[in-house]
ROFIZA-974802 format. One record per residue (C-alpha): residue in three letters; x negated, y, z negated. Coordinates in steps of 0.1 Angstrom, whole numbers, padded with zeros to 4 digits, always signed. Layout:
<rs>
alaXYZ...
</rs>
This chain:
<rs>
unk-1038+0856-1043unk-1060+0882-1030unk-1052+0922-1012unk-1069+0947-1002unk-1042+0968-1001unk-1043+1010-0984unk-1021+1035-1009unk-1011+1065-0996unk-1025+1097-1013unk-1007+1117-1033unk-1034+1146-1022unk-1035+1139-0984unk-0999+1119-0983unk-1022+1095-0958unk-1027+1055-0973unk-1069+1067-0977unk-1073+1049-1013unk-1080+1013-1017unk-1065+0992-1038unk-1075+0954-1050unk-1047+0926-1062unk-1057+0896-1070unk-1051+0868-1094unk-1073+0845-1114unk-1078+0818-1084unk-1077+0848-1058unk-1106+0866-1082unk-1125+0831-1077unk-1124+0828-1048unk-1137+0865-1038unk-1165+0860-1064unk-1172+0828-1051unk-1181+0850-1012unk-1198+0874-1034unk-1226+0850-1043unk-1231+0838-1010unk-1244+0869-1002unk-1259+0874-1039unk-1277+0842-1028unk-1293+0852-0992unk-1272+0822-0975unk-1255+0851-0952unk-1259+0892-0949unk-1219+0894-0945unk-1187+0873-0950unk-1155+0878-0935unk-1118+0880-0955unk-1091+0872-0935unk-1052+0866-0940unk-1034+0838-0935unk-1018+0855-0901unk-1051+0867-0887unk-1064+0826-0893unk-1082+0828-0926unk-1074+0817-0960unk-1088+0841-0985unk-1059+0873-0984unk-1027+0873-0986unk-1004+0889-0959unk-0977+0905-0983unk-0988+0933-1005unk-0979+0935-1040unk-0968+0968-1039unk-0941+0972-1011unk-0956+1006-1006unk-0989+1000-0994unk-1003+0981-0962unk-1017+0950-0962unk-1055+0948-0951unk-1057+0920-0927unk-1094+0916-0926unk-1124+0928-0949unk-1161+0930-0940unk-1184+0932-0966unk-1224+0934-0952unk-1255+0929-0971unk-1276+0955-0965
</rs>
């Protein structure tokens, strides 16, 4: 299991913090996109629920107040 997961502020009231759940096979499997970047094989990999046809996030969030990211981008640069 693996979210990226938008918490509202307590400052702004808005969900503008990030927060990250993840398990010990959903930590695996983020590293494991990590090094292909790490590596040079790509300059950017794509997370993706279940619901928008990927395999690495999960669609529920672990805490009921947040909202589930759907898709992360992370670029090489």
């Amino acid at each position: 299991m693996l979210t990226f997961e938008f918490k509202k502020s307590l400052k702004s009231g808005i969900g503008d913090e990030l927060e990250i759940h993840a398990d010990i096979e959903g930590l695996r499997s983020l590293i494991s996109q990590l090094r292909l970047l790490e590596e040079h094989k790509t300059d950017h990999i794509h997370l993706m629920s279940e619901s928008w046809g990927g395999s690495h996030l999960a669609d529920q969030p672990q805490d009921e107040a947040n909202r589930v990211v759907h898709h992360v981008k992370i670029a090489l640069r």
